[in-house]
N, C-alpha and C positions, 0 to 999 in steps of 0.2 A: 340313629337319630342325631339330627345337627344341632348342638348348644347355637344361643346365638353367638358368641366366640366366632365358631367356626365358621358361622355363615358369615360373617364380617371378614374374616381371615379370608376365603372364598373370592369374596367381592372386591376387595383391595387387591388381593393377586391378579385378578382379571383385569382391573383400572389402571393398576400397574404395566400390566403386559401390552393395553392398547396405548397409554402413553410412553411405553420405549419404541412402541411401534411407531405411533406419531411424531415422535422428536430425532427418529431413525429416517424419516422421509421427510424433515425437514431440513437433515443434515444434507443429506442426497440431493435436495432440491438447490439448498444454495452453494454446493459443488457443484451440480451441473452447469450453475449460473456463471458459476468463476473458469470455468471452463469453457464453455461457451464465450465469454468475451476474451479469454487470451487467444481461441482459436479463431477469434475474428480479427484480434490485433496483428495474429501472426500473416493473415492473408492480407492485410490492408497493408501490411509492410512490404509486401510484394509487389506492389505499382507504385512504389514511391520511388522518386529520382535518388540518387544517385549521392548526390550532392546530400540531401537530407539524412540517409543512411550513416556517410562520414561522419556527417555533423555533429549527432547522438556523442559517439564518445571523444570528440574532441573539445565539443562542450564541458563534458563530465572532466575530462582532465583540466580543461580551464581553470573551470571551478573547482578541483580540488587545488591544484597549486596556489591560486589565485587567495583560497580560505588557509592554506598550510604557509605559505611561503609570506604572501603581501598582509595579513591581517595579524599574523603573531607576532609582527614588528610593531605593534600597538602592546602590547606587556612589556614588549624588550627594552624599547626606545622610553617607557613611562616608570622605568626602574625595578619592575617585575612586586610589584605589589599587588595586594589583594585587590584594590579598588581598580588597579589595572586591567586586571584577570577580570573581573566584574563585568566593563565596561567592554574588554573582548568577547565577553559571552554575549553581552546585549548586541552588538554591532553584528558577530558573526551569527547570531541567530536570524538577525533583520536581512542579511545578506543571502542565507541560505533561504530563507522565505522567496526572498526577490531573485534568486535565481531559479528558484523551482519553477515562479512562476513563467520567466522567460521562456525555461522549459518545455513547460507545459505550453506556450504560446506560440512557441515556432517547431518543435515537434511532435507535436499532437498526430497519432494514427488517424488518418479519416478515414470512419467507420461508414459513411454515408453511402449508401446502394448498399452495401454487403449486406444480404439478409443468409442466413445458411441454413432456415427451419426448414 
């Protein structure tokens, strides 16, 4: 005979087993999701010119030398102080913003047609 304990004990092991279940096919579903769009960026990469392919990491080198090299002469040249350092971080945060967006603006994968369901 079941104390109620047990039946409680019972009930929660069960609640338990359908929510690892449910949150087990929720993990699965937005992998699939994440997968599903790198496997569409990867094919959408594939009809793009030539020129735009280049362009990705010369961009990327740009803009790193461009934030390592021309923007850390704002500390050097302002005598390497704190308020220096500050005002580099605001400026290259504002830069790396405004380059992403560039980024994001002239090399953007177009996903448009590709359906792969």
């Amino acid at each position: 005979m079941e104390g109620p304990e047990e039946t409680s004990n019972s009930v929660d092991f069960i609640d338990k087993k359908s929510q690892q279940e449910e949150s087990l096919w929720r993990i699965k579903k937005a992998s699939d999701l994440r997968r599903h769009k790198r496997v569409q960026s990867i094919v959408g990469q594939q009809f793009e010119s030539w020129k735009v392919t280049l362009g990705r990491p010369l961009y990327l080198i740009f803009c790193i030398l461009f934030d390592g090299l021309i923007l850390t002469e704002i500390p050097i040249r302002l005598g390497r102080t704190v308020p220096s350092w500050i005002l580099f971080g605001v400026i290259l945060g504002y830069v790396i913003m405004l380059q992403k967006q560039y980024y994001d603006q002239w090399f953007d994968v177009d996903l448009t047609g590709l359906d792969m369901n």
